[in-house]
VORORO-530087 format. One record per residue (C-alpha): x, y, z. Coordinates in steps of 0.1 Angstrom, whole numbers, padded with zeros to 4 digits, always signed. Last residue first. Example, Ala and Ser with C-alpha at 12.3 -4.5 7.8 and 13.67 -1.06 7.14 Angstrom:
+0137-0011+0071;+0123-0045+0078;
# end
This chain:
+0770-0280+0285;+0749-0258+0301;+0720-0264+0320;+0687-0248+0334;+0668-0244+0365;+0635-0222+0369;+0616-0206+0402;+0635-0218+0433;+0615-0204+0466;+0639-0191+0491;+0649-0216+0516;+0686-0222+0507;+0708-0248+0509;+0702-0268+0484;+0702-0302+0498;+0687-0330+0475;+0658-0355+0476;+0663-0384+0451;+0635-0390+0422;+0628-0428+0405;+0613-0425+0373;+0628-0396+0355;+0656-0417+0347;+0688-0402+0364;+0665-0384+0388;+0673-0354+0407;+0652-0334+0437;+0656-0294+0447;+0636-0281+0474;+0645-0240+0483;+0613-0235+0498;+0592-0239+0469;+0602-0258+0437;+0632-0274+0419;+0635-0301+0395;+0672-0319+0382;+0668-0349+0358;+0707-0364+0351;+0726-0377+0322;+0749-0345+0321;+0719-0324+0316;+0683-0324+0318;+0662-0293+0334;+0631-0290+0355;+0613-0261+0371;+0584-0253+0394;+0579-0279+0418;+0548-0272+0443;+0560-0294+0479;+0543-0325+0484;+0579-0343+0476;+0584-0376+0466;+0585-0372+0431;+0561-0400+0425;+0557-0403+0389;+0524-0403+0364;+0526-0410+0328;+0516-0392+0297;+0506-0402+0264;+0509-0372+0238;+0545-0355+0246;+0564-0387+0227;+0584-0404+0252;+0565-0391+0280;+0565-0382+0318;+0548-0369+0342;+0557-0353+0379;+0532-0336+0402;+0549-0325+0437;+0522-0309+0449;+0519-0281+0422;+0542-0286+0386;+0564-0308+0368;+0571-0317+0331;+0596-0345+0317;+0595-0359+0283;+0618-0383+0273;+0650-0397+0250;+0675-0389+0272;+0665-0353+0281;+0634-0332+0270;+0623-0304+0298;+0589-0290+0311;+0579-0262+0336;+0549-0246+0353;+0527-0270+0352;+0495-0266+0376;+0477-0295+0389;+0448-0312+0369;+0466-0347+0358;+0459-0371+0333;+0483-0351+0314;+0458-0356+0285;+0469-0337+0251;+0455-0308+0236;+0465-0303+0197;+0482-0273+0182;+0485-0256+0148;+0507-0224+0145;+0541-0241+0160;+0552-0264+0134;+0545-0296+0145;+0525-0290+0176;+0517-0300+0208;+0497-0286+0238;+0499-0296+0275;+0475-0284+0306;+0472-0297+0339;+0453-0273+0353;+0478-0246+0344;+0498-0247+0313;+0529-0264+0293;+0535-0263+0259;+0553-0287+0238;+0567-0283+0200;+0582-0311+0187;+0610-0325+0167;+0626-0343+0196;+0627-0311+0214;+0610-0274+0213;+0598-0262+0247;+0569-0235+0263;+0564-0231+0291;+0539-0211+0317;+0505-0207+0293;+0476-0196+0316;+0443-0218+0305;+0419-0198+0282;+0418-0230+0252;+0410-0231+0218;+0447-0240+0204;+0450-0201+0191;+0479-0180+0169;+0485-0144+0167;+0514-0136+0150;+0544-0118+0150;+0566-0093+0136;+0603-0091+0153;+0615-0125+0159;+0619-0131+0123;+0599-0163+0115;+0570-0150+0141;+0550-0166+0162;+0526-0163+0191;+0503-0185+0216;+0480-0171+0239;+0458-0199+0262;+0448-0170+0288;+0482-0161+0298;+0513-0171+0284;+0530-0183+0255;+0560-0175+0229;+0573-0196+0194;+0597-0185+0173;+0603-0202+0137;+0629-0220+0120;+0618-0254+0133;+0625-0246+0163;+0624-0219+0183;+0614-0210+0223;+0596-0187+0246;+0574-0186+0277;+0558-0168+0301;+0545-0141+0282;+0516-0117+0295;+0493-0103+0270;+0495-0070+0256;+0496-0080+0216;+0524-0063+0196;+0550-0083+0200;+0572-0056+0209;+0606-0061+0198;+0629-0045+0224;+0667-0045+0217;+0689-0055+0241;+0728-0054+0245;+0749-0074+0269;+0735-0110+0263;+0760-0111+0230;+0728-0117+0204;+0702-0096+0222;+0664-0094+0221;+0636-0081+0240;+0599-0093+0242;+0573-0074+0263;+0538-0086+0255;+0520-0072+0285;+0541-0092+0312;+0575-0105+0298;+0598-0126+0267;+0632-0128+0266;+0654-0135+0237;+0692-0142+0234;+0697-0148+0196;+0720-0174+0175;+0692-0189+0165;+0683-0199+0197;+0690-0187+0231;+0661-0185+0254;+0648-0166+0283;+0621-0168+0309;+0591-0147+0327;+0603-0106+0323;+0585-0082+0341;+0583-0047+0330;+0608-0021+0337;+0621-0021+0302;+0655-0014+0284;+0672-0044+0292;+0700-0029+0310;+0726-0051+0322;+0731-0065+0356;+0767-0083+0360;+0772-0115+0377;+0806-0133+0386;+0799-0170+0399;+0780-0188+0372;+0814-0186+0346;+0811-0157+0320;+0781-0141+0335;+0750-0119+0323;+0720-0106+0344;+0687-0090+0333;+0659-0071+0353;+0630-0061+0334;+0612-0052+0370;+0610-0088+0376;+0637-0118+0363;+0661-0132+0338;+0695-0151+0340;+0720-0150+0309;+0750-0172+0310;+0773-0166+0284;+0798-0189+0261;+0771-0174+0229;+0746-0195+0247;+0728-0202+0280;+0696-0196+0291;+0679-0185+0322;+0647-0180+0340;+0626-0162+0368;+0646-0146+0386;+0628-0120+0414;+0645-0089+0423;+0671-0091+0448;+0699-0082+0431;+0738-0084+0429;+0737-0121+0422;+0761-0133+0446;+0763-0174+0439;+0748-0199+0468;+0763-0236+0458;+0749-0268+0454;+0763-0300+0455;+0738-0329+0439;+0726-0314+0403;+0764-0324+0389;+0782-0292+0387;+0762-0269+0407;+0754-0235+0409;+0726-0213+0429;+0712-0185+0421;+0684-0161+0441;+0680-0127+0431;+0647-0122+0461;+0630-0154+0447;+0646-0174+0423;+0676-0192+0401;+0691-0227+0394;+0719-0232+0372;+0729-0264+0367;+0769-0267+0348;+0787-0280+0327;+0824-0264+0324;+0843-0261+0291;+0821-0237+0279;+0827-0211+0307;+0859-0207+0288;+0889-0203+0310;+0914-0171+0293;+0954-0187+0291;+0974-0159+0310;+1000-0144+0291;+1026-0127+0311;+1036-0092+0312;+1013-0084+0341;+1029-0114+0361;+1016-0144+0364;+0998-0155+0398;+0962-0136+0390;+0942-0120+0416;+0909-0128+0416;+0883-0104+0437;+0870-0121+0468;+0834-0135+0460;+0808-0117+0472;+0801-0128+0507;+0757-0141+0513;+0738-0139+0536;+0704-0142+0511;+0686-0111+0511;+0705-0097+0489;+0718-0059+0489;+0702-0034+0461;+0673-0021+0482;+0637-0008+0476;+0624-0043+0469;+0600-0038+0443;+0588-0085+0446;+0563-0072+0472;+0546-0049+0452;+0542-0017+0477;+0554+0008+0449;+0569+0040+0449;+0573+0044+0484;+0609+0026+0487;+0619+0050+0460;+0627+0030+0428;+0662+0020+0423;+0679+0038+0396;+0694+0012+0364;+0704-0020+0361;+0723-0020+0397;+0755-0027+0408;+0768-0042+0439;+0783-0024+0464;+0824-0019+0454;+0848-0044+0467;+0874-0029+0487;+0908-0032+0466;+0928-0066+0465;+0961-0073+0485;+0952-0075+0517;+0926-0099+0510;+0886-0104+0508;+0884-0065+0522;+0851-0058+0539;+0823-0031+0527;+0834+0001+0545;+0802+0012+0567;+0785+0041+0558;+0773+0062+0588;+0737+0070+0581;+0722+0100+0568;+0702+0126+0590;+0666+0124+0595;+0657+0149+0620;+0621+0148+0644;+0612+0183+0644;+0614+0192+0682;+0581+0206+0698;+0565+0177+0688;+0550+0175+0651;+0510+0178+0654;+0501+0138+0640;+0490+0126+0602;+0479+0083+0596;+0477+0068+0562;+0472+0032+0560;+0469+0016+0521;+0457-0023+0523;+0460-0048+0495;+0444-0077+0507;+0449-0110+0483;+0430-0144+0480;+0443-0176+0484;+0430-0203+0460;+0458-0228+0452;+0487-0215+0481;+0503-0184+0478;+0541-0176+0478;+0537-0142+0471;+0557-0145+0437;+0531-0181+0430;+0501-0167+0430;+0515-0143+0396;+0483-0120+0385;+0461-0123+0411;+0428-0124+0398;+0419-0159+0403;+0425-0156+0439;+0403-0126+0444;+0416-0091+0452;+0403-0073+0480;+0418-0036+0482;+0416-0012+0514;+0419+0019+0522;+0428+0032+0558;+0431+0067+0564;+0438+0084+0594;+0437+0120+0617;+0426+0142+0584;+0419+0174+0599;+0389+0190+0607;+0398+0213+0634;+0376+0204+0663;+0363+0169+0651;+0396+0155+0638;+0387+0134+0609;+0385+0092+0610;+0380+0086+0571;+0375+0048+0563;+0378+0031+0529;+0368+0000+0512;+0376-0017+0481;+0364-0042+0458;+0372-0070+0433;+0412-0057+0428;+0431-0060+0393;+0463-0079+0396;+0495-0078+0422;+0514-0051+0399;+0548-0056+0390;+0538-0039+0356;+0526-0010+0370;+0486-0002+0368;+0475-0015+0398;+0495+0000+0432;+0507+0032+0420;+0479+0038+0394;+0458+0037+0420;+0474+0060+0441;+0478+0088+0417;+0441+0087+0412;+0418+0082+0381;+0407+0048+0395;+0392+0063+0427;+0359+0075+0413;+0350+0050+0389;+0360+0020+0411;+0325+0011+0416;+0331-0024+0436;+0322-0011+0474;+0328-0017+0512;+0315+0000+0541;+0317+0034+0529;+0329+0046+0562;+0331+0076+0579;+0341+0084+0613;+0344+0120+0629;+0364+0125+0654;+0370+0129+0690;+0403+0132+0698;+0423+0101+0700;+0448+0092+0729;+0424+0105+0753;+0392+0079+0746;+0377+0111+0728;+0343+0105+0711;+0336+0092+0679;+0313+0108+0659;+0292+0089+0633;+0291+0101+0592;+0267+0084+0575;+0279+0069+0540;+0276+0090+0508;+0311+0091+0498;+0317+0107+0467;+0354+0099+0460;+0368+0130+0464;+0393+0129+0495;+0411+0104+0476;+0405+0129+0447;+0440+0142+0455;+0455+0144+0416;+0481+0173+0425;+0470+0208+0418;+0462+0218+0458;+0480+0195+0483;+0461+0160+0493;+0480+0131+0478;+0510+0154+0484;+0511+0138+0520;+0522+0102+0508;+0553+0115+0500;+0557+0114+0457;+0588+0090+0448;+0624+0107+0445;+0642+0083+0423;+0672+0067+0437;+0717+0069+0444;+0730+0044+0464;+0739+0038+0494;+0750+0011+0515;+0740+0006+0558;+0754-0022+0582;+0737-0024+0610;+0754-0025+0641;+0740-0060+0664;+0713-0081+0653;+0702-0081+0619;+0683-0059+0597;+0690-0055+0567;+0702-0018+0555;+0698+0002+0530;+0702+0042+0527;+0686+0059+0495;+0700+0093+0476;+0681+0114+0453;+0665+0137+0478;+0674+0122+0513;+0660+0089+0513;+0665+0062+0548;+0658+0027+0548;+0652-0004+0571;+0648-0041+0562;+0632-0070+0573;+0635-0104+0561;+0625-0141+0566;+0591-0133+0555;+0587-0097+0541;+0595-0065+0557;+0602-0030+0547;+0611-0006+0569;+0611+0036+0568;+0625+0069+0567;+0619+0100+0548;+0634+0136+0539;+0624+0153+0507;+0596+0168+0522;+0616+0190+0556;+0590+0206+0571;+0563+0181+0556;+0570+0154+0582;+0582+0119+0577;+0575+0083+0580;+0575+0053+0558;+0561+0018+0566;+0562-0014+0543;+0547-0046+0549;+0547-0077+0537;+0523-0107+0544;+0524-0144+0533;+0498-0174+0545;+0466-0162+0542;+0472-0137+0523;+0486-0097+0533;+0503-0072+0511;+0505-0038+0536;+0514+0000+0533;+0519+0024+0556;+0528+0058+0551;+0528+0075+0588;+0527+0111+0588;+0541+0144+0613;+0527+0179+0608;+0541+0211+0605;+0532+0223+0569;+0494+0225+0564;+0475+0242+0537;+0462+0215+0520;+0452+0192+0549;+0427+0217+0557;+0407+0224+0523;+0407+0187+0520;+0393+0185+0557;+0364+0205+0549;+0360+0188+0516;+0356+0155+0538;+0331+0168+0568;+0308+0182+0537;+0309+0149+0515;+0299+0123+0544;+0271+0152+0550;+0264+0173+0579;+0234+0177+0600;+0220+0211+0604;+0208+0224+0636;+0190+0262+0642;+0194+0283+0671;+0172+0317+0676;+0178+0344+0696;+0152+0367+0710;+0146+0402+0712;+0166+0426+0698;+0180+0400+0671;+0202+0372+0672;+0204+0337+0646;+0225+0315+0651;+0234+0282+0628;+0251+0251+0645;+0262+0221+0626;+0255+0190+0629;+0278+0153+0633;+0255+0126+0634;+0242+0113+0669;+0263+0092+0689;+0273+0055+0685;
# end
């Protein structure tokens, strides 16, 4: 390590001259380069952004240059997927990909702020203010680098200074947001010469009890979370590097006879790929999955003819849905089948009523069909997470992060009734004539209208993931093995599990309680209070369980779906996916 940076001072008269050193601060070297980086217009950057555990990691990467600043190109990738993207202005380029031409769609998005204006004059670009007091080294040449000033602050938990910034609202303070971090570090390496900003690299440690949903990322019990921010500048070459817009390709035709389909629909305009580096923001309409949409229908009878309409009604049917707009269909819980959702935001529940299927998921995303296979997004109105869905009382109603809850009675329109309280909801059901919600740290509400609601406690902090009314009862089901009960939904009991894993889900069918959660963890009961273990046969985490048509059907991580026709003895099925299943339901 060399000597602190210094700065030289002369002094000349008539006869002598006189040279003095002064060293300079952390704080000095960094203003300098904030008075730099503002006033430049012909450089090249590198946005990179990373989500890493121990056993998951994405990572999304954006380039550009400021000559032409509404002009970017990038990749995300995640496990088992990697996609690439262009935005000019308002319009975003998609592709997966895959080996050989790739095929791109477009669609029209929100211009996001380029990770550049962090520093320009009148924006909020304190990330080169955050009153670093840390030695400064200098770094000598190795002749890719120039030699350049290091600073570190070596790690740190005051947050006071960086949690006024754009970026930190960016990463923490949206509602897909991974939870609140424990500390942060961040390294400066400034040119020497010229004092500009070569690279940034800040970085977030968020402890495993803070993360707000483990199981999104795909975590184990007790992984932590690194949120890291890289931000690199380079001289543009002699040629600006151009980013021109793709060659479109034509979607395929099912049939000679039916139109192109169209690309899939969206709720409502797709963030910019730089808006947010939550993993579950996937800057892209397409699905992950490889999966056709359907060819359209074309009907035998002639246009004057009457053709008799097929009520979804008259078909039972599972429907299981997850990770990255996963659904999949099946009749009797043993033949599955991959449906095109037209998303790839996270589902996380469903309910069916009204003859409509309405699935539920991230980034207030909402999706309606007549028959499992044809899906349409609708807008719900919010951009918050939504964790399940019923239909009761003649009412669709969803219920999300910070206390989100909307309503519908036809699936198609939503109307948001705050509950009032910003806590996180995970589940929702009524019986009884009353509404019942939970979710994190032990909260319970209700309300006899669906629109004014109440407060209500059982004594316990424990995240609340479902809640169910059946056989007269009201049953909630929590981490560490938790389960409440009540009789009318304001005053609850805790009841033994005999278990400590996480439940995420629970189900009545056939005169018994069913709920499932990490490991594999089945239990039963015939009346909620004494509970009684099952093998599942499976290690993997389940994560929801429905009855119907005289059969048990749980899913869980990597795709695994097992039946029972007694809750007793459990049969391993073939789903044919990988992506983690979050919720399945039924319809009779």
């Amino acid at each position: 390590m060399d000597a602190p940076p210094s700065e030289v001072v002369s002094t000349a008269s008539s006869t002598s001259e006189s040279t003095t050193t002064r060293t300079l601060t952390a704080q000095e070297i960094i203003d300098k380069s904030k008075t730099v980086m503002s006033q430049l217009r012909e450089y090249w950057y590198l946005d990179e952004k990373i989500i890493k555990a121990p056993s998951y990691e994405m990572k999304f990467t954006e380039s550009g240059n400021f000559q032409s600043p509404d002009k970017a190109a990038g990749s995300l990738k995640v496990p088992g997927e990697s996609l690439s993207f262009i935005t000019i202005g308002k319009t975003c380029y998609v592709a997966e990909d895959e080996p050989g031409e790739q095929e791109w769609s477009e669609f029209e998005c929100a211009e996001g702020t380029r990770a550049y204006e962090q520093f320009l004059p009148g924006k909020n670009n304190s990330l080169l203010d955050l009153g670093i007091t840390a030695t400064p080294e200098l770094i000598e040449s190795d002749g890719d680098r120039p030699t350049a000033y290091f600073i570190d602050n070596g790690g740190s938990t005051d947050f006071s200074r960086i949690e006024g910034t754009d970026l930190w609202a960016e990463l923490f303070l949206g509602g897909d947001a991974p939870g609140m971090p424990e500390r942060f570090r961040i390294q400066y390496w400034i040119n020497a010469e010229n004092f500009r900003l070569q690279t940034l690299v800040l970085s977030f440690y968020i402890a495993p009890e803070a993360i707000e949903d483990p199981e999104s990322f795909g975590l184990e019990e007790g992984d932590p979370l690194e949120v890291i921010w890289v931000l690199e500048f380079r001289p543009l070459a002699e040629e600006v590097p151009e980013i021109k817009p793709p060659v479109i390709s034509a979607m395929p035709t099912p049939a000679p006879a039916a139109a192109a389909p169209t690309a899939p629909p969206t709720a409502r305009p797709a963030a910019t790929p730089a808006a947010t580096p939550a993993a579950t923001a996937t800057p892209t309409p397409t699905p992950t999955a490889t999966v056709t949409p359907a060819p359209a229908r074309t009907a035998t009878a002639s246009p004057t003819e009457e053709v008799a309409e097929i009520k979804l009604s008259a078909v039972p049917l599972f429907i299981a849905v997850g990770e990255q707009g996963t659904i999949l269909t099946s009749s009797d819980g043993t033949t599955w089948t991959e449906q095109y959702s037209g998303t790839t935001q996270w589902l996380r529940g469903g309910a069916y009523g009204n003859s409509t299927l309405v699935v539920v998921g991230f980034l207030g995303t909402i999706l309606t069909s007549l028959d499992g296979t044809d899906w349409t997004i609708r807008d719900s109105g919010i951009f918050h997470d939504l964790g399940n869905v019923t239909y009761k009382n003649s009412t669709f109603m969803a219920v999300g992060r910070y206390g989100r809850i909307v309503t519908s009675s036809d699936g198609t329109t939503w109307t948001e009734q705050y509950s009032g309280f910003p806590k996180h909801l995970w589940g929702v059901t009524y019986g009884n004539n009353i509404w019942v919600t939970a979710g994190d740290d032990g909260t319970i509400f209700t309300s006899s209208d669906g629109t004014d609601w109440f407060n209500r406690t059982a004594g316990i902090t424990e995240e609340l993931n479902e809640v169910i009314y059946a056989n007269n009862t009201f049953v909630i089901f929590g981490n560490n093995g938790t389960i409440l009960t009540s009789l009318d939904g304001i005053d609850w009991n805790v009841r033994d599990s005999g278990t400590f894993n996480n439940l995420p889900a629970g189900t009545y069918g056939n005169g018994t309680f069913v709920a499932v959660g990490r490991n594999g963890t089945i239990i039963t009961s015939t009346d909620a209070v004494t509970w009684t273990s099952r093998t599942s046969g499976t290690s993997e985490h389940l994560r929801g369980v429905s009855y119907g048509n005289g059969t048990f059907v749980a899913t869980g991580m990597e795709g695994g779906i097992i039946t029972s026709t007694d809750a007793v003895t459990w049969t391993s099925r073939t789903s044919g996916t990988s992506e983690h299943l979050r919720r399945v339901v039924y319809k009779e």
